[in-house]
MDAnalysis code that builds the backbone (N, CA, C; Angstrom):
import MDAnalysis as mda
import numpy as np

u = mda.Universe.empty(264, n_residues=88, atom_resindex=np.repeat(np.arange(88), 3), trajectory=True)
u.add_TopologyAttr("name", ["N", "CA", "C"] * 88)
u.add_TopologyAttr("resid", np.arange(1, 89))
u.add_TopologyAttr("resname", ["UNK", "UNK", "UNK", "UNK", "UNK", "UNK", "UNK", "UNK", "UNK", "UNK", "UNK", "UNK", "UNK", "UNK", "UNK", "UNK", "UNK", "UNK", "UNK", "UNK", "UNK", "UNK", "UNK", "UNK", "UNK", "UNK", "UNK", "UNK", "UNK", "UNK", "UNK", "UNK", "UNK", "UNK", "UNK", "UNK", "UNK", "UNK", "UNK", "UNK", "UNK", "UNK", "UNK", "UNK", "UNK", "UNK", "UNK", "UNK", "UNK", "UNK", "UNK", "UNK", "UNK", "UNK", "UNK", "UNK", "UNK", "UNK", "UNK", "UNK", "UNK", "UNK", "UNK", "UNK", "UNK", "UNK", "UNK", "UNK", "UNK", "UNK", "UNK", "UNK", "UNK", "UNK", "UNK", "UNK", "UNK", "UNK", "UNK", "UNK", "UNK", "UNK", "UNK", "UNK", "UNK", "UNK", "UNK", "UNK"])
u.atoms.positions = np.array([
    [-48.422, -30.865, -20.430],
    [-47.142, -30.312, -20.787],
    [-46.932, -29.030, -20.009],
    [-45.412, -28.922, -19.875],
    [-45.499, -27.503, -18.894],
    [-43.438, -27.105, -19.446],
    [-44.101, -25.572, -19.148],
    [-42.575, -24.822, -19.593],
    [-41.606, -25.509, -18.603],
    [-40.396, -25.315, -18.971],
    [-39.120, -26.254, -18.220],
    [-38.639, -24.740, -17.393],
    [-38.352, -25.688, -16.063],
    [-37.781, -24.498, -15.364],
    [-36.503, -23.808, -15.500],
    [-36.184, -22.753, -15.471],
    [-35.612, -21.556, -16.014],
    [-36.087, -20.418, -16.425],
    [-37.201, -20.714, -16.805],
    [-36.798, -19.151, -17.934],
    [-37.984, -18.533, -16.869],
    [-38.018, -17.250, -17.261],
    [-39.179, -16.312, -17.047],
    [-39.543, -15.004, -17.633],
    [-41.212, -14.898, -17.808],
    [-41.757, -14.095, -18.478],
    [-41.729, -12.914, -18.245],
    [-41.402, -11.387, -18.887],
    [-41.193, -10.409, -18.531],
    [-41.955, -8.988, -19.400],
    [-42.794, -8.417, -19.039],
    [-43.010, -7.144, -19.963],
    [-41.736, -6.344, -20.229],
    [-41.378, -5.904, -21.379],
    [-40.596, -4.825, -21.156],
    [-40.832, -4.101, -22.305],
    [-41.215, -3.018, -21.785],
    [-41.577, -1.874, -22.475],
    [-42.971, -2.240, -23.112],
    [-43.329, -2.105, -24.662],
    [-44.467, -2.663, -25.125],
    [-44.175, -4.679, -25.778],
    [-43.107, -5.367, -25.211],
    [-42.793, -6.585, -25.583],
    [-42.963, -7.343, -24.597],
    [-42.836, -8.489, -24.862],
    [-43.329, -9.563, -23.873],
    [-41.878, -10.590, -24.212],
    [-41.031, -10.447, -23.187],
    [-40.102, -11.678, -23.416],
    [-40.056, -12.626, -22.581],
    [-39.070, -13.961, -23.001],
    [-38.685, -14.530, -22.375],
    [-37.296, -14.790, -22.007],
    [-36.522, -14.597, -20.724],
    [-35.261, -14.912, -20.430],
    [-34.717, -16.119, -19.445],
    [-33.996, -16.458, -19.992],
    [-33.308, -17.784, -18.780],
    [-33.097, -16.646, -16.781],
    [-32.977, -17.922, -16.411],
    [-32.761, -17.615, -15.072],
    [-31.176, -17.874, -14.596],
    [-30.718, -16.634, -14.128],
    [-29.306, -16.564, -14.127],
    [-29.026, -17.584, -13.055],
    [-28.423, -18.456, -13.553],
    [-27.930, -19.871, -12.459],
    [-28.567, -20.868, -12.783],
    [-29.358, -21.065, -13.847],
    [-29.860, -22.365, -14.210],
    [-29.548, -23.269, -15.092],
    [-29.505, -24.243, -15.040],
    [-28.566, -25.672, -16.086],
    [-29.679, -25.203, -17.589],
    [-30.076, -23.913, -17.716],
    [-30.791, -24.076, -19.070],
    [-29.907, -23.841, -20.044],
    [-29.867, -24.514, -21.076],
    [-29.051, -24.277, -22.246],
    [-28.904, -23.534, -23.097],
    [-29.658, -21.964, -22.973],
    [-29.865, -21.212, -23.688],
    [-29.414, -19.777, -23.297],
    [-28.805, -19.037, -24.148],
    [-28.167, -18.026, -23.852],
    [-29.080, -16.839, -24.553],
    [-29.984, -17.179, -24.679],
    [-30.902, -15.474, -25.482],
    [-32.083, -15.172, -25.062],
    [-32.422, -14.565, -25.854],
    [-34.137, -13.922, -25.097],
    [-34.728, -13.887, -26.170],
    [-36.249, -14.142, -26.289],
    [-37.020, -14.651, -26.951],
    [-38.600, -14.108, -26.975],
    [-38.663, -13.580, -27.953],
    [-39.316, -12.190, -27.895],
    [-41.006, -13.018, -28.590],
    [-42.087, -12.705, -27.644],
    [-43.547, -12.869, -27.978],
    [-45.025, -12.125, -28.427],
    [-45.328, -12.383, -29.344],
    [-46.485, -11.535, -29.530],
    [-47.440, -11.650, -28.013],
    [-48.691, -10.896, -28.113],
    [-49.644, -10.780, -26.563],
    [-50.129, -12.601, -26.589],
    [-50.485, -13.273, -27.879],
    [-51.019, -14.474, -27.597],
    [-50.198, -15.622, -26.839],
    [-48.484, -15.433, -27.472],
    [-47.445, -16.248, -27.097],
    [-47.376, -16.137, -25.751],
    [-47.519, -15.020, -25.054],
    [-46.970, -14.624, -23.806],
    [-48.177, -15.313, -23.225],
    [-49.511, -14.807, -23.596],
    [-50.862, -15.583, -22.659],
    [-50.835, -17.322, -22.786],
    [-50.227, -18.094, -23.842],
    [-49.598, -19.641, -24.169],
    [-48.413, -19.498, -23.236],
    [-47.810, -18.774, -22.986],
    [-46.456, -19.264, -22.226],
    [-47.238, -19.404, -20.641],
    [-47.619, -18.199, -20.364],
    [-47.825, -18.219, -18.849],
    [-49.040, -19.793, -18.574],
    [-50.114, -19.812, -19.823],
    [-50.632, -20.907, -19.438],
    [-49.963, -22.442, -19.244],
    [-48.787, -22.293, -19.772],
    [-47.771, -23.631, -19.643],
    [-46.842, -23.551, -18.611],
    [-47.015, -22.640, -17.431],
    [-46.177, -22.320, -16.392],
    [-46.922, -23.339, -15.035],
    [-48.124, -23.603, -15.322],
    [-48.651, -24.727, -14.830],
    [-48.926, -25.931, -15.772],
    [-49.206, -27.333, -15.390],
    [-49.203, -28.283, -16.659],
    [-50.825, -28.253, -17.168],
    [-50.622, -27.947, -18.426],
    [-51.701, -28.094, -19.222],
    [-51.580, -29.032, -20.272],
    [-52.970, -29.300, -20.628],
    [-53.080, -30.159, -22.328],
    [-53.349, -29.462, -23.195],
    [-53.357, -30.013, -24.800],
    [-53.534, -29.188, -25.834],
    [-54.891, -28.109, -25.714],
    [-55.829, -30.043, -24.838],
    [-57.327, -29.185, -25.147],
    [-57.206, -27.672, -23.908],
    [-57.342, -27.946, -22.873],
    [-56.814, -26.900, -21.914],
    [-56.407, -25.697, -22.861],
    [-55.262, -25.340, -23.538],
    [-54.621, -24.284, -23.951],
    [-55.888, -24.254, -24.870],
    [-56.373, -24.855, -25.948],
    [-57.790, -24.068, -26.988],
    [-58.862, -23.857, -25.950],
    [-59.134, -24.376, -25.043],
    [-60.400, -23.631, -24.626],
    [-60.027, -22.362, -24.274],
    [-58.545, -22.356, -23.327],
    [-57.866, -20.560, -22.701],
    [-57.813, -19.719, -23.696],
    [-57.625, -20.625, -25.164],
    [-57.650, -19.300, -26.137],
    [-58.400, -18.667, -26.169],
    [-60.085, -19.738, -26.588],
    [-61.415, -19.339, -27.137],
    [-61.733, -18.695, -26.091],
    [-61.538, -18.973, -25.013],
    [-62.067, -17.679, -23.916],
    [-61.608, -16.516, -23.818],
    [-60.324, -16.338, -23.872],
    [-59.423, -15.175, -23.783],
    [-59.646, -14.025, -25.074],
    [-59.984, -14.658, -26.266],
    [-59.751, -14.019, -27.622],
    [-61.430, -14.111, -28.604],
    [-62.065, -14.923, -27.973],
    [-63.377, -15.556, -28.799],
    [-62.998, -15.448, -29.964],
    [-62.506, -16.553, -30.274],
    [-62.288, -17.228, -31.338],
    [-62.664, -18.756, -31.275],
    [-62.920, -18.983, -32.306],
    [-63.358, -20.612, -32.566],
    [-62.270, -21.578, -32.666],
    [-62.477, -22.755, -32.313],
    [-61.852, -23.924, -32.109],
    [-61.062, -24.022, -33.343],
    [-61.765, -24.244, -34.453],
    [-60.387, -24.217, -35.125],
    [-59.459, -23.221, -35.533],
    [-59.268, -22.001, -35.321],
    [-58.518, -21.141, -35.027],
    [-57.444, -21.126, -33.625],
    [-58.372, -21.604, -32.948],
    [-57.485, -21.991, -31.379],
    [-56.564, -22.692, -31.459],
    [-57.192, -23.997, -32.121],
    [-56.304, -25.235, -32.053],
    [-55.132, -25.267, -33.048],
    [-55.167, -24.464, -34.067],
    [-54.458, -24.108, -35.074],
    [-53.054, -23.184, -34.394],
    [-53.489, -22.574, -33.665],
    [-52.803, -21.274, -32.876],
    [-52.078, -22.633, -31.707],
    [-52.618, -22.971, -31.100],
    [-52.092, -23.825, -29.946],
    [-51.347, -24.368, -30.635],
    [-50.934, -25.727, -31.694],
    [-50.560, -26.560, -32.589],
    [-49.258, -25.921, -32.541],
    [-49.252, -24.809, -33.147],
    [-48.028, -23.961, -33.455],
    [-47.210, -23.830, -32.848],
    [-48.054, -23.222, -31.841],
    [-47.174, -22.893, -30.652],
    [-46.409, -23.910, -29.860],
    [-46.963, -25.378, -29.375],
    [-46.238, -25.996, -28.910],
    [-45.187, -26.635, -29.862],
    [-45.825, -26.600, -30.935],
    [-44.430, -27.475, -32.089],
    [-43.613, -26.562, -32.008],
    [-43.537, -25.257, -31.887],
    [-42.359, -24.153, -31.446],
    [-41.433, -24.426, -30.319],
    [-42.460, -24.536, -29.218],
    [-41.754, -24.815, -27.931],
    [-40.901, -26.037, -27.767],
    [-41.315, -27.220, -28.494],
    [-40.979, -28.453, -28.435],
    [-40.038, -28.737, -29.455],
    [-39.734, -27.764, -30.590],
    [-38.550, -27.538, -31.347],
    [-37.548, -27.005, -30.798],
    [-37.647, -25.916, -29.961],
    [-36.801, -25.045, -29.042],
    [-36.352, -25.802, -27.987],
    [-36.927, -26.812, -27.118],
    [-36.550, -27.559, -26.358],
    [-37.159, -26.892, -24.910],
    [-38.154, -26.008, -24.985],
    [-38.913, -25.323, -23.881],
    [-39.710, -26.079, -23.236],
    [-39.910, -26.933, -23.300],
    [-41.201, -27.843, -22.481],
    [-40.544, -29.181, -21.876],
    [-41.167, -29.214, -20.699],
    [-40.826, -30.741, -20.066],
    [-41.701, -32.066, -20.810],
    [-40.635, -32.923, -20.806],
    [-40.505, -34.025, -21.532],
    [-41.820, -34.774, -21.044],
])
């Protein structure tokens, strides 16, 4: 699975957002604001990854255990895939 093209990731200030790309057929007109984990899940879906892929980047990134990862990952893509952020 991988983020749909448009949008892109941005620090600003102490936040981590996300905004569409001015000129793109994306359907979304807002910005979309991430904790530090969301933003390290977004950028890892800027190339195509799998579920397992994103829990191991967690457990490495955060040492945390698998089921905490996978719990955290879970979320996150049922977010993205509610929002309509991910290629089909």
């Amino acid at each position: 699975m991988k983020i749909k093209e448009g949008f892109v990731l941005r620090n600003v200030a102490d936040s981590v957002v996300v905004v569409p790309v001015s000129g793109s057929n994306v359907d979304f007109n807002g910005m979309i604001t991430l904790n530090a984990t969301g933003g390290f899940l977004w950028k890892q879906l800027e190339t195509d990854k799998t579920r397992e892929q994103l829990v191991e980047a967690l457990m490495a990134e955060y040492g945390i255990d698998e089921a905490t990862a996978a719990d955290g990952a879970d979320k996150f893509i049922e977010s993205l895939k509610k929002e309509g952020f991910l290629e089909q």
